[in-house]
Every structure is written in structure tokens, then in C-alpha cells.
C-alpha positions in Angstrom: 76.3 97.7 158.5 79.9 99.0 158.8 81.1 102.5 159.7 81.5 103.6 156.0 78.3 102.6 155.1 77.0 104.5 158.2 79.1 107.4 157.3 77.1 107.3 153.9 73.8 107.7 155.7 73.8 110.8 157.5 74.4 114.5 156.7 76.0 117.6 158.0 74.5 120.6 159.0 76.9 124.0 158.6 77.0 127.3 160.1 77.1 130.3 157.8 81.0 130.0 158.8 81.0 126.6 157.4 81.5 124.6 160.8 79.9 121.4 161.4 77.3 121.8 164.3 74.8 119.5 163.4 74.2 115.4 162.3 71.3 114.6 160.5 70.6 110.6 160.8 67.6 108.9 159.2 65.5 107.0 161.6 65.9 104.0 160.6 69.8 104.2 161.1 69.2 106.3 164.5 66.8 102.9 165.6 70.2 100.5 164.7 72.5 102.8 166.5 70.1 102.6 169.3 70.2 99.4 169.5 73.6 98.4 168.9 74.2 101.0 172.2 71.6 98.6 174.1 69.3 102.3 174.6 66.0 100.7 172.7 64.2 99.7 175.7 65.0 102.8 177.5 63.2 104.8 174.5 59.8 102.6 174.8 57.5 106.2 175.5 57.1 108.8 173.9 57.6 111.0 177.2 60.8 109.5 177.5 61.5 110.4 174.3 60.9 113.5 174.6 62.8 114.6 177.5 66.0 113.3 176.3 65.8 115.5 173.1 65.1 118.2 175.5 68.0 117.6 177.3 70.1 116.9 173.8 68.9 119.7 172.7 70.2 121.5 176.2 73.7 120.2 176.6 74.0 121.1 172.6 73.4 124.8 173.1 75.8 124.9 176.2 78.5 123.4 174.2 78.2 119.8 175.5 79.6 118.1 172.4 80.9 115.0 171.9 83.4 114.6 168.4 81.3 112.2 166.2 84.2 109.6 166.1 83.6 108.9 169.3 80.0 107.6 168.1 82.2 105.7 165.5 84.7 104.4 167.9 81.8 103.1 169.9 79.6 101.3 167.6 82.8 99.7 166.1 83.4 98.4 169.3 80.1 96.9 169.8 
């Protein structure tokens, strides 16, 4: 799958100002980018899971972005 088709897949989520603060990526597509990025076995519990969206979901709230075309830049890479 290339990057427009991957593009294609996902959707924004706004803020009432109409910022971008949010990617919404179907599973399926989250599981290829996953893999692509070599991360599939380190995702094998649930547990593990977890904690990662916690810590996601942390370093989102503080700010700790990354631009989505770094994402982009990466998989084309791979």
C-alpha cells in the first residue's frame, strides 16, 4: 500500500478551533504500520498494549507530538 492510499484510510479529528489534534486509523491499517515499523512482536499482550496507549495518551496531553509526515517519511522509507 502506498502513502496516498494510506492517507485515504484514516481521518482527522478537529478542535472546535478547527486544529488537527487527533488521527483516527482503522486497525487493520494500524496492524500494517506496525509491522512495516518491525513493533508487532513487541505488541503480543494485551498488558503491553495497554501501557503504551497509556503512555500515548500521556505524552499527547503534554504536547509530545510528532507531525504526521514524519509517520509518512518513515514508512516510505521502510
Amino acid at each position: 500500500m502506498n502513502i496516498d492510499a494510506l492517507k485515504q484510510n484514516i481521518r482527522y479529528i478537529t478542535n472546535p478551533q478547527g486544529e488537527q489534534t487527533d488521527v483516527l486509523v482503522p486497525l487493520s491499517l494500524w496492524d500494517s504500520i506496525l509491522r512495516a515499523l518491525g513493533q508487532d512482536d513487541a505488541m503480543d499482550s494485551k498488558a503491553e498494549l495497554l501501557a503504551d496507549l497509556r503512555q500515548s495518551l500521556l505524552e499527547a496531553q503534554s504536547g509530545q507530538t510528532l507531525p504526521i509526515e514524519a509517520l509518512w517519511d518513515e514508512l516510505e522509507d521502510s
